[in-house]
N, C-alpha and C positions, 0 to 999 in steps of 0.2 A: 773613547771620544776625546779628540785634540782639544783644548778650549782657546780663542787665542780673545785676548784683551786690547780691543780697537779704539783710541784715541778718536771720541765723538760729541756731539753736544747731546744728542740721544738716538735711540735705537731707531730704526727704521720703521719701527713695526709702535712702536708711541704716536698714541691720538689724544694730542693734546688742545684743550682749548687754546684759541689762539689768546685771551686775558693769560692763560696760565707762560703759552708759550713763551712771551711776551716778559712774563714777570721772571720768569726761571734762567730767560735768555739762552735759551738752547741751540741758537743761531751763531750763539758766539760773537754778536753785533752784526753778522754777515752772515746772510740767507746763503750765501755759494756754499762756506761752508759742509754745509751739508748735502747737497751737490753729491762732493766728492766721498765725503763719510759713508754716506749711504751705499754708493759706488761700491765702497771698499766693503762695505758688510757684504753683500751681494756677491763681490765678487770672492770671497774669501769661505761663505757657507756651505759647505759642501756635506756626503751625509754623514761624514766622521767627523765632521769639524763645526765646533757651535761656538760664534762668534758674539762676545760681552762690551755694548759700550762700557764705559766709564766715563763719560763726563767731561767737558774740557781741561775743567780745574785741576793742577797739580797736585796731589796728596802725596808728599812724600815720604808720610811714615807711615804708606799703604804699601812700601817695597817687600815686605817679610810676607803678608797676606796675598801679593800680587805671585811674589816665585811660588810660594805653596797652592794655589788655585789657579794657576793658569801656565801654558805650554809655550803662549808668544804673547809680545806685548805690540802691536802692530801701531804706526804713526803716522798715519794720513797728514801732510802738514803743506800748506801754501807759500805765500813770502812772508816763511819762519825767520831768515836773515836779513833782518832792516832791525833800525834803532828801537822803534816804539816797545819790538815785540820781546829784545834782550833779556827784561828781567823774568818771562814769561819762558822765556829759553834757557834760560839757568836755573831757571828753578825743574824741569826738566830734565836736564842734565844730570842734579841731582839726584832727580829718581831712576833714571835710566843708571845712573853710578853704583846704584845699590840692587840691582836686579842680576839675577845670576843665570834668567830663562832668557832665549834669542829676544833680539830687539831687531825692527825691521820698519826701514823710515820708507815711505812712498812718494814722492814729489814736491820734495822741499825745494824751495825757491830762493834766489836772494833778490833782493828790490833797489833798484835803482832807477835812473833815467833811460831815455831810449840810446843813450848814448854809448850807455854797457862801462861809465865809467863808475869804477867801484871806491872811489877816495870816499863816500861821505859811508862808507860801513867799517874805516880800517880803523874807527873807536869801539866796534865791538870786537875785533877781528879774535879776541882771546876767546871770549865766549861762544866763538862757532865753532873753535879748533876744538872745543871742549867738546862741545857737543856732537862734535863726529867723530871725534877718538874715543867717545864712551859708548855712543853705536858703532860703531868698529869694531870694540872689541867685542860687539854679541852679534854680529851679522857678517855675512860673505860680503856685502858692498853696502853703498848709500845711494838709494834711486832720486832723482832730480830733476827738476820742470826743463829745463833744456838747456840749450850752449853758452849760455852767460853763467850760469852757476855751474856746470860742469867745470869752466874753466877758474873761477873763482876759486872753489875748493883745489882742483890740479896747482894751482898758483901757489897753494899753503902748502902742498906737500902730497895731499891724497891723492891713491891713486886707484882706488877700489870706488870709481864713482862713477855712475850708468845711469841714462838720458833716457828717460821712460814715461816722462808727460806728466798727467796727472789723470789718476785712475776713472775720475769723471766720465772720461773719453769712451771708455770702455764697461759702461753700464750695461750696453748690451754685445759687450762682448767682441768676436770679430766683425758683427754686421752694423756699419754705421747706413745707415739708406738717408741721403739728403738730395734732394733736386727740386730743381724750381717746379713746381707748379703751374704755373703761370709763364708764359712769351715776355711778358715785361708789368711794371708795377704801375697802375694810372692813380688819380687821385681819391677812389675809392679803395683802394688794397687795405687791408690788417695790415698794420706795419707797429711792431715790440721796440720802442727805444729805449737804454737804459745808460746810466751814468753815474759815476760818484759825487760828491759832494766838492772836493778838490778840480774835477774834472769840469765841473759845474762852474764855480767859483776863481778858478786860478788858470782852466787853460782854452777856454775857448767855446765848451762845450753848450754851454746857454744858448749862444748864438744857434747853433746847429738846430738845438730843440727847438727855439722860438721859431725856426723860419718853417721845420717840417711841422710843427705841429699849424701855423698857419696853411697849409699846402694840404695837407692831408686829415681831414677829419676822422679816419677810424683810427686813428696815432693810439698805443698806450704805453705810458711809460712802466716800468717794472724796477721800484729799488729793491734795495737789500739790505741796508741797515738797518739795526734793533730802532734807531731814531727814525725812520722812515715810516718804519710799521706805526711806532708810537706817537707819530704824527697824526698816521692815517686813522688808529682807531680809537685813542684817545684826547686828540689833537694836543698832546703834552709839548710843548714848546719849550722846557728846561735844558734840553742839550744845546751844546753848542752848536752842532748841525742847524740849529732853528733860524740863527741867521742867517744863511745862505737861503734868502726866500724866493733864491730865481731857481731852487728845484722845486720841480715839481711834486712831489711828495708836502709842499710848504703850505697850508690852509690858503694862503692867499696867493696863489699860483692859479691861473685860468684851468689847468687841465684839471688839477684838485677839485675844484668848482664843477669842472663837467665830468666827474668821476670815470675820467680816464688816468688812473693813476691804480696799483695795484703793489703789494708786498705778500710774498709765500713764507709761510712758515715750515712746510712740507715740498720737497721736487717732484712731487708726485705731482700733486694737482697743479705746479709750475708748470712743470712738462707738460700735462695733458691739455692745460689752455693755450699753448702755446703751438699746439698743433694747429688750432685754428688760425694762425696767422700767414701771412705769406711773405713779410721778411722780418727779421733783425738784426738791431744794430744798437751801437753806443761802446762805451770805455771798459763795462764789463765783461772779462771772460768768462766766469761762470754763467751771467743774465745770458751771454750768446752762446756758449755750451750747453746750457739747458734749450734753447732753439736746435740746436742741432739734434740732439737727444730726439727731438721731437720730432724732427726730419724737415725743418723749415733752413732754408736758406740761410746766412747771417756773418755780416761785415763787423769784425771788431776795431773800434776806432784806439787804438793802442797809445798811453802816455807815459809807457814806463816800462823797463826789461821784464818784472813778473806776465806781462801780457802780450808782450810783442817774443820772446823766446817759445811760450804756449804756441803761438800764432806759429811762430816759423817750423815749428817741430812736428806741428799736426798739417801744415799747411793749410790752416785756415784763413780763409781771406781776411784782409785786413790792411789799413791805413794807418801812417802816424796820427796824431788825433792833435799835433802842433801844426803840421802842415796843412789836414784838413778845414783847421780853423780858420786859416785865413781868408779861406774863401766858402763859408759856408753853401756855396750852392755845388762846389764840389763833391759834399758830403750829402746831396738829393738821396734819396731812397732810390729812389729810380736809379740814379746813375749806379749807386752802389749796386746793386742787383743784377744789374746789366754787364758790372765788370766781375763781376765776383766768379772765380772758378773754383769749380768744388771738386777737377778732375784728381789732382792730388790728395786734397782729403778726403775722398771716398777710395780712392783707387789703392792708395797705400797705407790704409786703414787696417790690414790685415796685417801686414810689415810687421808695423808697430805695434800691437795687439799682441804678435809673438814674441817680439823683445820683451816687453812686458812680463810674461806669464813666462818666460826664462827666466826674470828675476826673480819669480817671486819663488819660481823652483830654486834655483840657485840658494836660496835662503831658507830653504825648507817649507814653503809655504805652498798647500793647493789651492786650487781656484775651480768654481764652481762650472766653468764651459770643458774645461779637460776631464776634472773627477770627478762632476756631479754631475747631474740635470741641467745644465747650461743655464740655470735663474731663476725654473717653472716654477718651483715651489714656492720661492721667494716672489714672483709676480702674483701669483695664485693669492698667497696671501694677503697682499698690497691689494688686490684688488677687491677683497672682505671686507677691508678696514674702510672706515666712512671720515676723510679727512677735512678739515675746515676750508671751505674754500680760501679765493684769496682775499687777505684783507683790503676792503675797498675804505675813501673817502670817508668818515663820517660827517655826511651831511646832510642827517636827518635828526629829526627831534624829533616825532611818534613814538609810542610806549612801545614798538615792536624792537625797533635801534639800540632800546636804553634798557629794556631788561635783561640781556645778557649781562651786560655791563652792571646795573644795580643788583644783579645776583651773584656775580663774582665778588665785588667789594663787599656785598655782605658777609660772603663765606668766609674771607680775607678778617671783616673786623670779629666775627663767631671765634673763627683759630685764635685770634690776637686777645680776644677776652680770657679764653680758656687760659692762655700760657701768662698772660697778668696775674691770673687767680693763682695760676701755680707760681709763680714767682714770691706774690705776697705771702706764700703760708711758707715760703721756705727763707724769704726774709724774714717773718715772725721768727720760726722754730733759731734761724741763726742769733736773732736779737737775744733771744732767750738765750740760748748756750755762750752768745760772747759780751750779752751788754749790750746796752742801746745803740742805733746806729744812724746818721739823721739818716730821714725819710728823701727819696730824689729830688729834686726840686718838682719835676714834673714826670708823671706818673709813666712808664712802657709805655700802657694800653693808650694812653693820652697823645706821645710821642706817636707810636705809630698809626693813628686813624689818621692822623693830619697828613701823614706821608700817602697814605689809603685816598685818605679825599682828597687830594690835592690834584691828580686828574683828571678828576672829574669833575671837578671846579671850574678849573680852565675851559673844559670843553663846553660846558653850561654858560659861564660866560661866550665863546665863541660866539654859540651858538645863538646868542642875543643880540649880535653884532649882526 
């Protein structure tokens, strides 16, 4: 049995409370995320081959345990090449430097404008040569979200680097089935919009929301942020994200209010509600790859090369999302839907699916539609499992709303007791062995209930408002 070690926030087959999800951050601050992870377990489990997340978190003196337990260390990664995510990419590096089993990257990205001009990454420019001369030297190539970063990396020197999407695409394999439904979109349609905080905030996207969600009442928007969720089910307003209150995801947002607003911790139950819908759209590639998945229609409004190279590689429809702003009624559902051709991405769907699954041969790697059961086993399963729907609004106050919530924080301060207790008898014993020690000023279990209640304070207030 091959075992390969996949680079995820957690496994596919984890049914996690959404408090838990939430707390553990499995999402990795971003629901897409897992999208793709999942993707890759799926498509990577075949019946020789048993596939391990590991977590997002870097360990890097889990290298010696990783060569001796594992065959491959597999890297699902997005727009890994931008500034924010550098020191997160070095430390990476790191571990992949001390690994002696294949290393095999799948759709690494870099990020910039739609303009494809690459001067605001040449301050990390050390730390990517790094990081792909130390996957290089454990792999046949380095797979890449499409023609902006194939060229990027070619521009450094590389020349072992192949344009293969992002494994998402290929959840189910060679068959993508997407078509309209519907002749055309009227002011009753389901219609999924979704958007970032930046997109929201800084390029236009507000406007676009505000005007569809007047037009169209069965609108729902769909974030992805840890802060989005933590809006929705806690109403925690301490991130930064909190003041951009023209997203929807923002308690005091209209759609929030009419509990048209939704966050997945799971793409399962993403996907499966989103089959009810009949189009989407917004700045999300993942929000409108999981539409697609589903076999729904969907327009990605594009601000940036990680999303507009996606676009261009799969031929998913798609608009600039600076030019669609200036005229929000450009960006109508209607119109989008109307123009959208899905002939390319369905049609050449199978193209790409086999470049794909060449790399991952090329690299030693099987895939469960060639070696296996084409996924059965893995659907089968997935469809055992009882996952949390998706997180809606909190905007109730009945004791039905709040006891999930007063029984997780409870469990939260039970653990937090237990480990104070342990702490004190192991400050005693050390007191003892080295001599007095002062005592903290303020006690763990003290420290942490106030970080414990501290959401749920907020939201009780809210809630009085």
């Amino acid at each position: 049995m091959k075992r390969i070690l996949l680079r995820s926030g957690k496994s596919p087959y984890d049914v996690l409370s959404v408090e838990e999800a939430l707390h553990r951050d499995v999402i990795a601050t971003n629901s897409g995320n897992l999208i793709f992870s999942d993707a890759a377990h799926k498509i990577l489990q075949t019946p020789d081959t048993e596939v391990v997340s590991n977590g997002i978190g870097t360990d890097v003196t889990a290298a010696a345990r990783i060569n001796e337990e594992y065959d491959a260390f597999v890297v699902p990664l997005a727009n890994a090449f931008r500034p924010s995510f550098e020191a997160r990419l070095k430390r990476l590096t790191r571990l992949i430097s001390k690994l002696r089993i294949p290393v095999v990257v799948l759709g690494v990205g870099a990020q910039t404008g739609v303009n494809y001009d690459p001067s605001r990454l040449k301050p990390m420019e050390r730390s990517v040569r790094e990081f792909c001369a130390a996957v290089l030297e454990r792999s046949a190539s380095i797979g890449v979200r499409g023609e902006f970063t194939e060229q990027y990396l070619r521009d450094m020197g590389f020349r072992d680097v192949e344009v293969i999407g992002c494994p998402s695409m290929f959840l189910y394999g060679a068959e993508l089935d997407v078509r309209k439904r519907v002749p055309a979109l009227t002011a009753e349609s389901r219609i999924a919009v979704n958007g970032s905080h930046s997109a929201v905030q800084k390029q236009g996207l507000d406007r676009i929301i505000g005007r569809t969600h007047a037009c169209y009442p069965n609108l729902r928007f769909i974030g992805q942020n840890l802060s989005d969720a933590r809006q929705l089910h806690w109403r925690d307003l301490s991130d930064p994200n909190s003041l951009v209150t023209a997203m929807p995801t923002h308690p005091d947002h209209p759609m929030y209010r009419e509990d048209k607003v939704r966050v997945y911790v799971d793409p399962v139950t993403w996907i499966d509600d989103l089959r009810g819908f009949d189009f989407s759209f917004g700045s999300r590639i993942h929000g409108n790859i999981a539409a697609l998945l589903a076999g729904t229609p969907a327009t990605v409004l594009c601000g940036d090369s990680r999303t507009l190279e996606l676009c261009r590689y799969f031929e998913i429809p798609h608009r600039r999302l600076d030019e669609a702003a200036k005229d929000p009624r450009a960006a109508d559902p209607a119109r989008l839907y109307e123009e959208a051709d899905l002939g390319g991405l369905v049609g050449n769907h199978r193209e790409r699916f086999d470049r794909f699954t060449g790399f991952l041969e090329k690299n030693g790697l099987r895939n469960t539609f060639t070696h296996g059961d084409g996924g059965a086993a893995f659907e089968k399963r997935m469809r055992s499992l009882s996952f949390p729907p998706g997180i809606r609004p909190w905007n109730d106050t009945d004791l039905a709303s709040l006891s999930s919530r007063f029984g997780w924080l409870h469990s939260q301060v039970s653990e937090l007791t237990q480990a104070n207790a342990k702490l004190r008898k192991e400050l005693a014993r050390s007191r003892k062995e080295q001599g007095a020690l002062p005592a903290p000023a303020t006690s763990v279990y003290r420290r942490a209930r106030r970080v414990v209640g501290r959401p749920l304070r907020r939201a009780l207030q809210s809630g009085k408002q």
